[in-house]
C-alpha positions in Angstrom: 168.7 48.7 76.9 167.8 52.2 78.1 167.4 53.3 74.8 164.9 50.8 73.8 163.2 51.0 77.7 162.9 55.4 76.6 161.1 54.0 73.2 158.4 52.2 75.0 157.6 54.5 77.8 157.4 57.4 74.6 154.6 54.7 72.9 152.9 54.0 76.4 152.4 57.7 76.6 151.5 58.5 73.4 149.1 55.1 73.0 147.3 56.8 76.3 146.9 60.2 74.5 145.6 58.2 71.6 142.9 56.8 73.2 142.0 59.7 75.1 141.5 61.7 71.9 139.4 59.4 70.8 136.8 58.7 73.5 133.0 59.6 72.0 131.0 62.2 73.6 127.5 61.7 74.0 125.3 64.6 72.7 122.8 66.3 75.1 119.4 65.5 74.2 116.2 69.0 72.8 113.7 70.3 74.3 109.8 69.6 73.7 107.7 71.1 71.2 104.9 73.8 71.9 102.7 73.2 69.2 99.2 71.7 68.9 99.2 68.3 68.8 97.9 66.4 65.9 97.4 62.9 64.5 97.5 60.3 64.1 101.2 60.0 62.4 99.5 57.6 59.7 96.9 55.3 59.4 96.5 52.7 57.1 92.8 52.0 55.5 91.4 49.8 52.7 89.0 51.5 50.0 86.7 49.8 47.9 85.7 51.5 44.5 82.4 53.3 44.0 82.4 53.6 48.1 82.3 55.7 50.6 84.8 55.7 53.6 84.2 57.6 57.1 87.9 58.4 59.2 89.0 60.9 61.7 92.2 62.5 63.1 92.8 64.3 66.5 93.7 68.1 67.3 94.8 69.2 70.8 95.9 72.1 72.6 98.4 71.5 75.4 97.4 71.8 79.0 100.0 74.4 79.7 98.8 77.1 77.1 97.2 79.5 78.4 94.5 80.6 75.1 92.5 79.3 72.7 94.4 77.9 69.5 93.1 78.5 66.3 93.9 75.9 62.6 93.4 75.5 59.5 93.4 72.1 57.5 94.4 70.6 54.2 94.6 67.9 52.6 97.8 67.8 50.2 100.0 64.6 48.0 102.0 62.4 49.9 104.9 61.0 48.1 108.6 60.6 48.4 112.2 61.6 46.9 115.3 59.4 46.7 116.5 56.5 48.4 116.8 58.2 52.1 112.8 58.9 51.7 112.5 62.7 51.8 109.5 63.4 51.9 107.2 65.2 48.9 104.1 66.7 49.8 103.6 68.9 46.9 103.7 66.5 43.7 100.6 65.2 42.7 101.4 61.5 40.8 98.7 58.3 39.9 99.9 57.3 43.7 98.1 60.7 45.0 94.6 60.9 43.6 93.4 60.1 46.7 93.7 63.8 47.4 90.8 64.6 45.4 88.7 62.2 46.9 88.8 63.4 50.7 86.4 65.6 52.1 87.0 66.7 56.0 84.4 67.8 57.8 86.3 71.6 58.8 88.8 73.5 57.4 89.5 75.8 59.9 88.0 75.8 63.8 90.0 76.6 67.5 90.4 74.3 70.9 90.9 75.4 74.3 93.7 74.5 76.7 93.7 70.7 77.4 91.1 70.2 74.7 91.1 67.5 72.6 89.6 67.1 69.0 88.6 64.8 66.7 87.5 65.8 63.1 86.4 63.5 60.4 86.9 63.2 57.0 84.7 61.5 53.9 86.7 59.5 50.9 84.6 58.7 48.0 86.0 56.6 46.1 85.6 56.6 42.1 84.0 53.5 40.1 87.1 53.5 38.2 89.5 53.9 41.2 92.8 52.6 40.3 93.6 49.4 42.5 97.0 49.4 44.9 98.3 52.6 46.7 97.1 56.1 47.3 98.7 58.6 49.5 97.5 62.0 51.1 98.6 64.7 53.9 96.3 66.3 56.2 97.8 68.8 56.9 97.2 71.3 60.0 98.6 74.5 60.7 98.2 76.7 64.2 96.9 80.0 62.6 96.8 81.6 66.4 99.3 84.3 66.1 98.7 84.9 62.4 99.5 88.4 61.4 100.7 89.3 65.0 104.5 90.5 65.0 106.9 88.7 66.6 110.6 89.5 67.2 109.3 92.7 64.9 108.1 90.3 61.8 104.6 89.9 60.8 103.6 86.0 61.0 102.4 84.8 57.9 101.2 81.8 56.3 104.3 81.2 54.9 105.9 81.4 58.1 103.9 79.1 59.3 105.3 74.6 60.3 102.9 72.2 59.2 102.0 69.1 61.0 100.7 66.2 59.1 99.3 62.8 59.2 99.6 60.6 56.8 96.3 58.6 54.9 97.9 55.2 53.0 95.5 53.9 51.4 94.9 50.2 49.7 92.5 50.2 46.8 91.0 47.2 46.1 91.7 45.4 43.0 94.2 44.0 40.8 97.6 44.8 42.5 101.1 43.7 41.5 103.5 42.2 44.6 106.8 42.7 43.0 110.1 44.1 44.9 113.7 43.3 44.7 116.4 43.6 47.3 119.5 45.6 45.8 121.7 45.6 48.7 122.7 43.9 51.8 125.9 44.9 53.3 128.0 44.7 56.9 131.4 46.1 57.1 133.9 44.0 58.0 136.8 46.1 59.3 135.7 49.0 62.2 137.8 51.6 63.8 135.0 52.3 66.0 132.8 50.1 68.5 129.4 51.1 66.1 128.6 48.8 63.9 126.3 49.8 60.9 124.7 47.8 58.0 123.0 48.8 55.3 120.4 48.0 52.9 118.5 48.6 49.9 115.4 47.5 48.5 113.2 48.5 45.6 109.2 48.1 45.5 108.7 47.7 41.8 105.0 47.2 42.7 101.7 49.0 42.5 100.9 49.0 46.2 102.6 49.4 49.3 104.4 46.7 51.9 106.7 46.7 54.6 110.1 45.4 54.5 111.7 43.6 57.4 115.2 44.0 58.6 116.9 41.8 61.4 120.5 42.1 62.9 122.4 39.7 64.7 125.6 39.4 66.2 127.7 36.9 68.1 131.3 37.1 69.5 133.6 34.8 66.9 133.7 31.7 69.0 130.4 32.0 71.3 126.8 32.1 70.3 125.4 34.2 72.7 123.9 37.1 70.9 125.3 41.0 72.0 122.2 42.5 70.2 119.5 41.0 68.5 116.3 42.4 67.0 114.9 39.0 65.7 111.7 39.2 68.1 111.1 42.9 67.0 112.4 43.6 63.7 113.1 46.6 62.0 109.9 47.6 59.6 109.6 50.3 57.4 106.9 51.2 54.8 108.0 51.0 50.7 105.9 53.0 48.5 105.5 51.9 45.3 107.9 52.2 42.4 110.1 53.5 44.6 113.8 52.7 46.4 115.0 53.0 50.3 118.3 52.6 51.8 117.8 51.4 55.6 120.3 51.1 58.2 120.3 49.5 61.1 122.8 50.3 64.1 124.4 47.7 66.8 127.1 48.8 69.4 130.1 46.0 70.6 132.7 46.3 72.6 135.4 48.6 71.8 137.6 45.7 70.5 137.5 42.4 69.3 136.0 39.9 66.4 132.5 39.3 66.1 130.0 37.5 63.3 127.4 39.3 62.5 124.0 38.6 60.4 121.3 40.5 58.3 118.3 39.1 57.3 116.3 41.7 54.9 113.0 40.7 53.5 110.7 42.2 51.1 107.1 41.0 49.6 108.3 37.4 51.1 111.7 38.0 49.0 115.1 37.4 51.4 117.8 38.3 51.5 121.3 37.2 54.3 124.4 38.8 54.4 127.1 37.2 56.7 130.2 38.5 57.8 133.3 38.8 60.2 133.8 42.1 62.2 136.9 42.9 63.3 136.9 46.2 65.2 140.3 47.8 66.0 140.7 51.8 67.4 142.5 53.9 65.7 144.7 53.8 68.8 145.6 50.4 69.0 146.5 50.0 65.4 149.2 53.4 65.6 150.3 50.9 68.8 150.9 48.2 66.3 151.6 49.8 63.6 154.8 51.6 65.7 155.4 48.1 67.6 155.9 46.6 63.8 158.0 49.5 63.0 160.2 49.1 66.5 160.9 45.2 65.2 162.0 46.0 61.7 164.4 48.8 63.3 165.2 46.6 66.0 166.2 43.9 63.5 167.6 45.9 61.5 170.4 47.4 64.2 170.8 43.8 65.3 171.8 42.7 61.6 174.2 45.7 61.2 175.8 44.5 64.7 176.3 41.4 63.8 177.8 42.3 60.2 180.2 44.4 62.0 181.2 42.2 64.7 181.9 39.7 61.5 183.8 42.2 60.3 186.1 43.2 63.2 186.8 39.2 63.5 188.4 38.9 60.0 
């Protein structure tokens, strides 16, 4: 018996180090920027061949600066690169044509401290406009300490961050509403208390849309839901002819089984996956892993005792 009592307290001790080794450590959080502001992020707006359209965006200079900033403006492609949605601001495609047919107001100007801006911008559309999506970048750059050295390098352009909002644009017209949803996944065995989905979906399309995703999940024999998004779901913008991977993130208690739910949808296409989570630390499984391992042993040295006091009796 003390043997076996000397092999448990070595498991409690090492199940304790186990789980200390493995408690997550939240990340401290950055600083704010000091650059202009500009915007806004994106905004959407509907074109109508052989017409004009009249928009704006904002510059400002913070409150705590303490001189004038001078920019410069551009207006560049907006486009995409692989499923995780890097963006391209340098390719011009039939999606981008857009960029030819904006006209802002200034190129280049300067606000003071605390000053805000707005600057507009022309689109004139062609007759023969092609209907569904366009996409374009205005870009802004803070030219105020260009050609100055700092840290004992001359600023240039090239060293200088862009800021950008984004034009998406629907052209009227004959446009195609076709997507397809590739992929719709939830693990079903964690280690961790994080649970993360995933999905994929595919605008095969000529215009843009947003595709909805909403997670839900229940403990295995309750249905009150630990996180839901159902009232406020996930929504991100699909370009067309394009592909996106999306995931969405939903954190449980450190152990235990759980159903979970998601519900993707895409130009009125759905998709639901179902499934059962079972979320077990790496911890608790060595515990049960080694407990398994103790049995077998355990019955192992009773079987040899008893083959031996078998034996002694013949």
């Amino acid at each position: 018996m003390r043997i076996w009592k000397k092999i448990f307290t070595v498991v409690a001790v090492l199940t304790l180090l186990f789980a200390a080794g493995f408690t997550p450590v939240l990340a401290e959080g950055g600083e704010a920027s000091e650059s202009l502001v500009f915007g806004p992020t994106s905004q959407r707006i509907t074109l109508e061949p052989g017409e004009t359209y009249r928009g704006s965006v904002y510059i400002s200079n913070p409150a705590y600066s303490t001189e004038d900033a001078k920019y410069a403006l551009s207006v560049v492609p907006y486009g995409v690169s692989n499923e995780n949605y890097d963006p391209v601001f340098d390719q011009m495609t039939s999606y981008t044509q857009i960029v030819d047919w904006i006209t802002l107001d200034e190129t280049e100007g300067s606000v003071r401290p605390n000053e805000k801006k707005d600057i507009g911008f022309t689109v004139s559309v062609p007759e023969d406009a092609p209907a569904g999506g366009q996409y374009a970048t205005i870009m802004a750059q803070d030219m105020t300490h260009l050609g100055e050295e700092i840290n004992g390098e001359v600023l240039a352009i090239s060293n200088i961050t862009a800021i950008g909002s984004i034009v998406v644009a629907d052209v009227s017209g004959e446009t195609r509403d076709e997507g397809e949803i590739l992929e719709n996944t939830i693990p079903s065995f964690l280690f961790s208390n994080q649970l993360t989905t995933g999905a994929r979906v595919k605008n095969e399309g000529n215009v843009h849309t947003n595709a909805k995703y909403i997670l839900q999940v229940w403990p295995l024999f309750s249905d009150e839901e630990i996180c839901t998004n159902e009232e406020e779901p996930d929504s991100e913008i699909i370009l067309p002819e394009t592909e996106k991977y999306h995931t969405q993130e939903c954190n449980l208690p450190s152990i235990g089984i759980f159903r979970a739910k998601q519900t993707v949808d895409i130009f009125g296409e759905i998709s639901i996956a179902e499934q059962t989570v079972f979320i077990c630390p790496l911890w608790l499984l060595f515990v049960i892993i080694l407990a398994i391992v103790l049995i077998i042993m355990w019955l192992v040295m009773k079987s040899r005792v008893r083959k031996k006091a078998s034996g002694s009796e013949k």
